[in-house]
N, C-alpha and C positions, 0 to 999 in steps of 0.2 A: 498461287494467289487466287482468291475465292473474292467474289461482288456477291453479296448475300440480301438484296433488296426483298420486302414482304413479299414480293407477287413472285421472286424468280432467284437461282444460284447460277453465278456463271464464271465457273473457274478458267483461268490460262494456264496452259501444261498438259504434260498427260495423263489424259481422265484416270488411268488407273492406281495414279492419287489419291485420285477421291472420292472414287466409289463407297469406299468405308464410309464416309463423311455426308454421304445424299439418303433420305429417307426411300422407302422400300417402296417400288417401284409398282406401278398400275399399269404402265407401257414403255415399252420402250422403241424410241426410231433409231436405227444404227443407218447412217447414211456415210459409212467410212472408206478407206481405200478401195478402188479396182483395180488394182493390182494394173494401172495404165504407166504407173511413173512418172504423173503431171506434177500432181505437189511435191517439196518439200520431204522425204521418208517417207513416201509411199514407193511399195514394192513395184517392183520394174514388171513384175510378172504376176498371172494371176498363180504359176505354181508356187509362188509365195504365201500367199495371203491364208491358209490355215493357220503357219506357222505366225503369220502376225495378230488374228485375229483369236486364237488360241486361249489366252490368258484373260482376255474379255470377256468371251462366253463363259469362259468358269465364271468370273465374277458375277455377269447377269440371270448363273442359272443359280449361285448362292444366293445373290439378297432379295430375287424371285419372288413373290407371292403364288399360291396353287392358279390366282387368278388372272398374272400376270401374260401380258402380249407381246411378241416380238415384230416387228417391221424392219425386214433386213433388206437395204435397197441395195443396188449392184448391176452390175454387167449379167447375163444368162450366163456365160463361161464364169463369172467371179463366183456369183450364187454356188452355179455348181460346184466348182472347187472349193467349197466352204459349208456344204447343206451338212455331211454326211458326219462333218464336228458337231454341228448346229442337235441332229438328233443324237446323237451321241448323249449328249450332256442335259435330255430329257425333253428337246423341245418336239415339238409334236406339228410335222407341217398340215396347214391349212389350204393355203390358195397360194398360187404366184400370180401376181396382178402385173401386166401391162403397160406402162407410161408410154402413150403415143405423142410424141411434143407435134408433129403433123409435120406437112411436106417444109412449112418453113425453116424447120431445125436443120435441113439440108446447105441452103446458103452458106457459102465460108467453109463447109466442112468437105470437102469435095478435091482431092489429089491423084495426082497419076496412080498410087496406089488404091485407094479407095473407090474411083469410079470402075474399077473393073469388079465391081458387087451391084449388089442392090444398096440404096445410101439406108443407112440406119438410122431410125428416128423413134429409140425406144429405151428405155431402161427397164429392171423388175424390181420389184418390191413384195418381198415374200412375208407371207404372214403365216407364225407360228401363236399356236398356243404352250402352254406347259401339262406335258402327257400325265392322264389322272392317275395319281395314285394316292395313297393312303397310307401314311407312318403307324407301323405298328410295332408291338415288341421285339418282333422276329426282324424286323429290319421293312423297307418300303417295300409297299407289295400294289399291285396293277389294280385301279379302283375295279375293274370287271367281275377280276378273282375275288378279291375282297368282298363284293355285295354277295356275291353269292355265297362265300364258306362264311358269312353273319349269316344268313337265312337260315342256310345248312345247320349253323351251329344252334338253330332253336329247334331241332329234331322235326319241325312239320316239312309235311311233303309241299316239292316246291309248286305244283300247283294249286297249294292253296295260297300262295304268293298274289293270284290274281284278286282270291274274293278279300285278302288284307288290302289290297288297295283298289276293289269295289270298280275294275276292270274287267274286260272278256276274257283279253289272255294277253295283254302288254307285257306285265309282269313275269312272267316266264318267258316268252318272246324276246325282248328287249332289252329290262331292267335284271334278270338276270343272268340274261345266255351268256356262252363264251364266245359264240359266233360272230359272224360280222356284222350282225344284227344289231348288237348292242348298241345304246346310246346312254347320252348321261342324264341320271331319271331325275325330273326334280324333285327339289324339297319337300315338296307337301307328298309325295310320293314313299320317299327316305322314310320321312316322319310315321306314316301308315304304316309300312313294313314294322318299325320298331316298336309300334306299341301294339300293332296286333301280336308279335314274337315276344314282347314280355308280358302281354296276357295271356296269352296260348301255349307256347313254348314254353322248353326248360327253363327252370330257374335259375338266375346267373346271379354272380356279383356285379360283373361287366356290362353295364347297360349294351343292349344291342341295336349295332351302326352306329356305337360311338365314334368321332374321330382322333379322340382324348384318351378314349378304354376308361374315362371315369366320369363325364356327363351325358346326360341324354343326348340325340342329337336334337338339332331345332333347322326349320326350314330357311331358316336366316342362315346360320353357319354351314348349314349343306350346299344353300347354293352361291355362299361366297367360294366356295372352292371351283367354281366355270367362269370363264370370261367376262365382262359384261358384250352385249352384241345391239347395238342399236339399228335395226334394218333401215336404209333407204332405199325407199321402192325403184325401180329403173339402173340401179347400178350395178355393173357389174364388173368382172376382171380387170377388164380394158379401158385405160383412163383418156381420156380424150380430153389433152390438157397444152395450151401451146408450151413453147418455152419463153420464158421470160425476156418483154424486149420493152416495155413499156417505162412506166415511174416505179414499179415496184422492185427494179431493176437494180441494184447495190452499184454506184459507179465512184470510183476517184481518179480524181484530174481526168475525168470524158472517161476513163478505160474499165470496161466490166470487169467489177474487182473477184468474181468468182464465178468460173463460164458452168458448172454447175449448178446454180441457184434455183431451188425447187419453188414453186409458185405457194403462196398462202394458202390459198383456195383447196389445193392437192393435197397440203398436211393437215387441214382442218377435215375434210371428208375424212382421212383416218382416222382421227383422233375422236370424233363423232359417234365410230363408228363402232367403236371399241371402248371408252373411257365415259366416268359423270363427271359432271362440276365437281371440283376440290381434287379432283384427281392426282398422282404424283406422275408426270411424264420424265423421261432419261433420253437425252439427245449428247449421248457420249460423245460424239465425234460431227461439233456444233456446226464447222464452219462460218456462214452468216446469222446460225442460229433461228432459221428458219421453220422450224417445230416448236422452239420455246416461245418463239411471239406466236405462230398461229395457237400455240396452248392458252398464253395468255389472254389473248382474244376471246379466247369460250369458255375462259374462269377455271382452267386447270393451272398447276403449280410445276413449273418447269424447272432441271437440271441439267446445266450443260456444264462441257469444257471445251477449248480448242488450244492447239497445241502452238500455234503459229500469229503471235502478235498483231498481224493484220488482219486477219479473220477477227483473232477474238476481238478486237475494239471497236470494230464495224458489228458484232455481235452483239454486243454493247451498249451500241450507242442507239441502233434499232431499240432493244429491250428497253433500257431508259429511258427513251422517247414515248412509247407507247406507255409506259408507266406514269411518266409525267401528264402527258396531255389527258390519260383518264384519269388523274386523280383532280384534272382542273375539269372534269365534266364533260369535256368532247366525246 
């Protein structure tokens, strides 16, 4: 069962329903099992959780975009027991961030087992990108290798690579080492390379850096293939974020109806940080659905599901509420 309101989709069941059925993805937040055994079919252990998260990664590395983000949150032991799928299926780690919820998250959490540690008051949230590459006849091949066997294949020497794009020596350096030097060149960069190789270089049929093999490229569709990245100054790994204890707190009948509840404020920093307006966000594993309201809040277009009736209707009814009061103007 799918709720398909204009601003938001938020199906009940399990998402790997409906993936087929949600438009192609700009980010995704996977905030799903840690393998603790608290909800409902979540794995007693984290040496579960490959095997459960398995068939999701396929789907999210299929309906992908080249530009698409991943937000994998989790336990440090869950993460780890799941990275190694994670790059497997093309994703390209970036950063692992920090959730500090601070000394208050300790309160309540504290047993004869647990105080012989140090109290934990953290979770991660790893951010992938989708590793570059480039579709071509021969099958996908690593955008690195790629720029360079296009340059190569206009017969000039690769140091004339710099004066096509009117550089010292970035161009050979950078845009097309194989070292670890490389980085990904932009567009207006791409674009220079290609028309100086089709005016100097051999003659082809195959426009050269196409990503088609049959139009030119353009600085638009070169650098839809990176991330978007919106910097905020002063941020870094480490979120210094409480845990949730106020009104923004989901409760029925007095009792905190999900002791995981990630703060608005934390999933809007992501979403910020990564994503435009109209964006398509993917919150497979909704819970209170706390990614698809903070998406709605900054004008991107959310998909969820949750698998478990009380979640998804408290999901719900969040969602609707904010859809209703801004369509009356508040």
């Amino acid at each position: 069962m799918s709720t398909k309101a204009t601003n938001f989709t938020l199906c009940k069941g399990d998402v790997l329903g409906f993936y087929d059925t949600w438009e192609q993805p700009d980010c995704i937040v996977s905030d799903g099992p840690y393998g603790l055994g608290i909800y409902p079919g979540e794995p007693r252990s984290t040496k579960d959780l490959e095997a459960f998260y398995r068939p999701h990664i396929a789907k999210w590395s299929q309906c992908a975009k080249p530009s698409t983000t991943l937000w994998f949150w989790n336990t440090e032991v869950g993460w780890a027991s799941v990275h190694n799928l994670i790059d497997s299926y093309g994703w390209k780690y970036e950063t692992c961030h920090v959730w500090d919820k601070g000394i208050g998250h300790v309160a309540g959490n504290v047993n004869g087992s647990s105080i012989r540690r140090f109290p934990v008051t953290t979770e991660v949230c790893v951010f992938y990108s989708r590793a570059p590459v480039v579709q071509t006849d021969d099958g996908p091949r690593e955008m690195k290798q790629w720029l360079r066997e296009e340059w190569k294949r206009s017969g000039l020497p690769l140091s004339i690579a710099n004066e096509a794009c009117n550089v010292g020596n970035a161009a050979t350096r950078k845009y097309l080492t194989q070292c670890h030097l490389w980085y990904f060149p932009p567009g207006s960069m791409v674009v220079k390379l290609a028309n100086y190789a089709k005016k100097n270089g051999k003659p082809t049929d195959k426009p050269y850096f196409s990503l088609d093999g049959k139009t030119e490229i353009t600085e638009e569709a070169w650098d839809s293939q990176r991330y978007v990245w919106n910097h905020e100054h002063g941020m870094t790994n480490v979120w210094k974020e409480p845990s949730l204890h106020g009104e923004e707190r989901v409760k029925c009948n007095g009792e905190t109806l999900h002791c995981n509840q990630k703060p608005l404020s934390l999933m809007k920093k992501i979403l910020n940080a990564c994503t435009q307006a109209g964006d398509v966000i993917w919150e497979p594993f909704g819970g209170l659905c706390s990614t698809s309201l903070a998406a709605l809040e900054i004008g991107r277009r959310p998909f969820a599901a949750e698998v478990l009736p009380t979640y998804h209707d408290a999901g719900k009814k969040r969602l609707s509420s904010f859809v209703a009061m801004n369509a009356r103007g508040r």
